[in-house]
N, C-alpha and C positions, 0 to 999 in steps of 0.2 A: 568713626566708631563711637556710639555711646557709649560711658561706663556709669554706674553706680554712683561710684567716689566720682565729686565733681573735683579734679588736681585743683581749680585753681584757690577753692574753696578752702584748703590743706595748708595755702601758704598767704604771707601776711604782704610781698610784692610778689609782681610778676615779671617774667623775663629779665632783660635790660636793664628794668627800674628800678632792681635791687641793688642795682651797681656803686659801691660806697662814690661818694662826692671825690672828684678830681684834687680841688683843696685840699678834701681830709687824706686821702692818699698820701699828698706832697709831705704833706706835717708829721703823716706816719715814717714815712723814708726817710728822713733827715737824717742824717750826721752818721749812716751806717755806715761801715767799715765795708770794703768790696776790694774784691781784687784788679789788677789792669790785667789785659791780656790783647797783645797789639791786633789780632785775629778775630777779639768779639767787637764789632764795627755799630751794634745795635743796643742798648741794654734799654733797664726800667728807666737810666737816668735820663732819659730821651723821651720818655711820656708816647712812645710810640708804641705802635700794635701788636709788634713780637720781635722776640732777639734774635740776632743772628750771629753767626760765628763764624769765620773763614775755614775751610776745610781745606783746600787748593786751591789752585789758580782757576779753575771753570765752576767750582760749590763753594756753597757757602749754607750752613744749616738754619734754617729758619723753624724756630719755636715758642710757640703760644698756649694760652690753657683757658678757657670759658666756657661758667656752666652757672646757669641760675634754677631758679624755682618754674613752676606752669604758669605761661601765657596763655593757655586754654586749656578745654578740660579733656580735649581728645586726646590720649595716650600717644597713639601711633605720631602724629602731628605733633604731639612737644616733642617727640625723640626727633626728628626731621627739623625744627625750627633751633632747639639745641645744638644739634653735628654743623647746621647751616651758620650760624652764628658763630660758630668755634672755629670753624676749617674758612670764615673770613679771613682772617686777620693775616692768613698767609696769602691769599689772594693782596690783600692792601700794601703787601712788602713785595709785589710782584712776582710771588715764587708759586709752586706748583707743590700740596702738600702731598704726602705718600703713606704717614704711619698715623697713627692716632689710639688714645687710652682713655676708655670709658670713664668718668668723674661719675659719683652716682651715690644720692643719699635717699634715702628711704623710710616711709613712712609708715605705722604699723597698721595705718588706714587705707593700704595698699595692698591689693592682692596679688598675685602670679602671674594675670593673667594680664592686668595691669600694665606690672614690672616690664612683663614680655613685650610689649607693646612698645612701651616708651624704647627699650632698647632697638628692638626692630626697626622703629622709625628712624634711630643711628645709625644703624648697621644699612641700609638702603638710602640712606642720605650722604653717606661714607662710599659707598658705592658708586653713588652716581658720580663723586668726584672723584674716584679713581683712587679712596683714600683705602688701606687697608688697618680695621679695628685689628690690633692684638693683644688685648685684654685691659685691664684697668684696676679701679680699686673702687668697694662698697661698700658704705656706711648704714648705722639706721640713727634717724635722728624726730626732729619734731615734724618740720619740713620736705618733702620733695625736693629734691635737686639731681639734675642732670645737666652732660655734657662732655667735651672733650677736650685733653691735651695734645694738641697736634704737633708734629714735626712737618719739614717740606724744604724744598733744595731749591734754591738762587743763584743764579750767574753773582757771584760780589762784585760785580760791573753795572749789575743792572739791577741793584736793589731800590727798591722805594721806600722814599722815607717821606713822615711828614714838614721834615724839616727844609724839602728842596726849591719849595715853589720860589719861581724868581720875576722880577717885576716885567709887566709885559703877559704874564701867560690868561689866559681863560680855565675858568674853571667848572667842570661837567660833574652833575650828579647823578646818580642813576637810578635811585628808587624815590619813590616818594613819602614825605612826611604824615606825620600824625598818626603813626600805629599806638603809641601810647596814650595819647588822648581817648582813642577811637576803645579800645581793649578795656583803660579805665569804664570808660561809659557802660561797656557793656558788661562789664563784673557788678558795677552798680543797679543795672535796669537791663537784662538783653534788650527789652520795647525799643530801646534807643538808637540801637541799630542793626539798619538792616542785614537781614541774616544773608542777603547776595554782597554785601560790602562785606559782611567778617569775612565770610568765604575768598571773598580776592583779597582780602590784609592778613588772613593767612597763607595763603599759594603766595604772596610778595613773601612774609619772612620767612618760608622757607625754598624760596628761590635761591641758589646758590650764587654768589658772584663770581664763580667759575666764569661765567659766558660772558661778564664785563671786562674780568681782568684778560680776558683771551683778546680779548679787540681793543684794550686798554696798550697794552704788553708792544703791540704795532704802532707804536708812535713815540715821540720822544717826550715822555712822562718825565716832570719835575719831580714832581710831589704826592702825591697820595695816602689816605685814611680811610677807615670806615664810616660812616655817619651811626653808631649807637648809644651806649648808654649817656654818653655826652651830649649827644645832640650835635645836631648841625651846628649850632655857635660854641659850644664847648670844643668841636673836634675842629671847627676852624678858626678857636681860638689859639688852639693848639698849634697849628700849620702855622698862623700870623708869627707867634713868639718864634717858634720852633727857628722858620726860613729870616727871620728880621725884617718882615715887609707886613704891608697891610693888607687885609682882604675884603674885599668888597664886596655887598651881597648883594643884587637887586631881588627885593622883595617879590617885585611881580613877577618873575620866573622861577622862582623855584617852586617845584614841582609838589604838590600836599591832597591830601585826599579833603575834598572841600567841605565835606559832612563833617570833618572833624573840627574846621572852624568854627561853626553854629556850636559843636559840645562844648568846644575852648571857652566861648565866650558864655556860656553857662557855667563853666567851673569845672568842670570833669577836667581838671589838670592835676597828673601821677607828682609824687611828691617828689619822684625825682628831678621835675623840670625845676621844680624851685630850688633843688641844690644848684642843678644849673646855670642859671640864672645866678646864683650866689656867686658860681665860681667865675662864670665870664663873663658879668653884665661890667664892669668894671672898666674891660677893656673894648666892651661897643658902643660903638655911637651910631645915634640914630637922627638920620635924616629925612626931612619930608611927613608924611603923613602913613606911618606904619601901625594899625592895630595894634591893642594889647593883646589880643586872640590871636591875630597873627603871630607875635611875636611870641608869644606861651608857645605856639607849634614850632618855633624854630628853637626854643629850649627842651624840645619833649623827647624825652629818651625811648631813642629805635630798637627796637629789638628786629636784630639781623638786617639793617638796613643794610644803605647802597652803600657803594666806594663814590668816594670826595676825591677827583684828580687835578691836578694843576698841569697845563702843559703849554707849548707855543699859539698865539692863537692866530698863527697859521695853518696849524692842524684841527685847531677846534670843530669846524663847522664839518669836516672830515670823517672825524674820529664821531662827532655824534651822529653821524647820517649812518654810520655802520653800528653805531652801538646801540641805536637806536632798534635797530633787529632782533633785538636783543632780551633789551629793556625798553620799551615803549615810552616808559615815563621821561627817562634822560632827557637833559636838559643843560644847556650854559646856562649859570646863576651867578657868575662876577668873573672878577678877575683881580690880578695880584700888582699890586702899585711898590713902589718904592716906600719906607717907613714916613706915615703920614701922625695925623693926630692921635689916632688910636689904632689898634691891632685890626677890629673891624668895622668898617662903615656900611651900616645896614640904611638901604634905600628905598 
């Protein structure tokens, strides 16, 4: 759908890439007062996806909230790439989400028909995963912003964290890199990229990881994350501290859209990747002969990317022949070693 108002024009980042830095996060949460409670097993103090809280012996509540600004300028499609990116996080914690509350700020360069749009594209993105909207809260502000606070229920036997991965396992990604380089560019120039490439870098973000974590869920999963605003090296820089073991990436498999390299290495890199880069160059080490363009795409912040799993890799080559049904792109791209020189060893 065309509109008028081009959203992404309205705002000053897009998707994912608005997402404050990791660092600056940790420095804001310092020394807060919180409560214990032996039943919440998940909090922020975890740098993890979403919290959880034991309900009984077979539930456990799992709860998240994400909502940025337009990644593109089609209405219907931000509300779809928004609900997809929010109703991850429960997928990443292994659980099945069920409720969810519109997040929703508004711009006075927005019309109705607009508004209606972006919603809609929630409300059938919600749908498709089984989620039920029952209502939320809306703002007007400078900005567009959209999204959702979801709930969704876990076995507390079988929750995923990114802190499990343990030495020995393989690790599968499931979408592919560089929507942020790729979206930069074309905010900058559309000429830059082809208009059949946006078209499958937006059907990827708003592909639900519903259908990963359904074939994920069938094996005996360590560990798991989302790959977004962090990035691949920010979210497994994460898992590295997280589990106490190192993670290993080899470069030449992990899976990226290869047009975005050529933009990489032109400069079309969202400012988000440089926080990135800030927060977890620190703890990787690079081996061999890795691009810098390469390496920008393993800092570039996803919006609604894949799930990042850790599991035996016994099952590796298993779990990707069937998830690959799935997700096409999926891919082994390391695996998890006992704590070495640094958190990650990028190859």
């Amino acid at each position: 759908m065309e509109t008028e108002v081009k959203l992404t024009k309205l705002a000053s980042c897009a998707g994912c890439g608005a997402k404050v830095g990791a660092g600056t996060l940790a420095t804001l949460l310092e020394d807060f007062k919180t409560r214990t409670d032996p039943n919440r097993i998940v909090g922020f103090d975890k740098s993890d996806d979403a919290s959880v809280y034991i309900l009984d012996e077979h539930r456990a509540l799992v709860q998240t909230t994400d909502f940025f600004p337009p990644i593109v300028d089609d209405p219907y499609l931000f509300g779809q790439i928004a609900a997809a990116n929010a109703i991850s996080d429960v997928y990443a914690m292994g659980g099945e989400p069920k409720l969810a509350l519109n997040v929703m700020c508004l711009s006075d360069a927005m019309d109705q028909a607009t508004v209606q749009q972006i919603l809609r594209g929630g409300y059938d993105k919600a749908y498709e995963a089984g989620v039920i909207i029952t209502g939320g809260h809306t703002i007007s502000g400078a900005e567009p912003i959209y999204g959702l606070a979801v709930s969704g229920f876990v076995d507390p036997h079988k929750v995923l964290m990114n802190s499990g991965a343990c030495a020995g396992d393989k690790l599968i990604l499931t979408k592919p890199l560089g929507v942020g380089v790729l979206t930069t560019a074309a905010k900058a120039d559309p000429d830059l990229v082809e208009p059949e490439l946006l078209k499958k870098v937006y059907a990827q973000m708003a592909t639900l990881n519903k259908y990963a974590r359904d074939v994920m869920v069938q094996y005996h999963v360590h560990g798991c994350t989302d790959v977004t605003g962090f990035a691949l090296l920010g979210h497994s820089y994460e898992m590295a501290q997280g589990s106490g073991m190192t993670v290993h990436i080899k470069a030449d498999k992990v899976p990226y859209h290869h047009e975005a390299l050529e933009l990489a290495d032109m400069g079309f890199i969202p400012a988000g990747a440089y926080r990135n880069r800030q927060y977890a160059e620190a703890g990787v080490l690079v081996r061999g002969d890795v691009p810098r363009a390469l390496q920008d795409l393993f800092y570039d912040p996803q919006t609604s990317g894949g799930l990042l799993f850790a599991l035996p890799k016994e099952e590796a080559e298993d779990c990707l022949k069937k998830i690959r049904e799935v997700c096409p792109a999926a891919a082994i791209i390391g695996c998890v070693t006992e704590k070495q020189e640094a958190d990650i060893i990028l190859e």
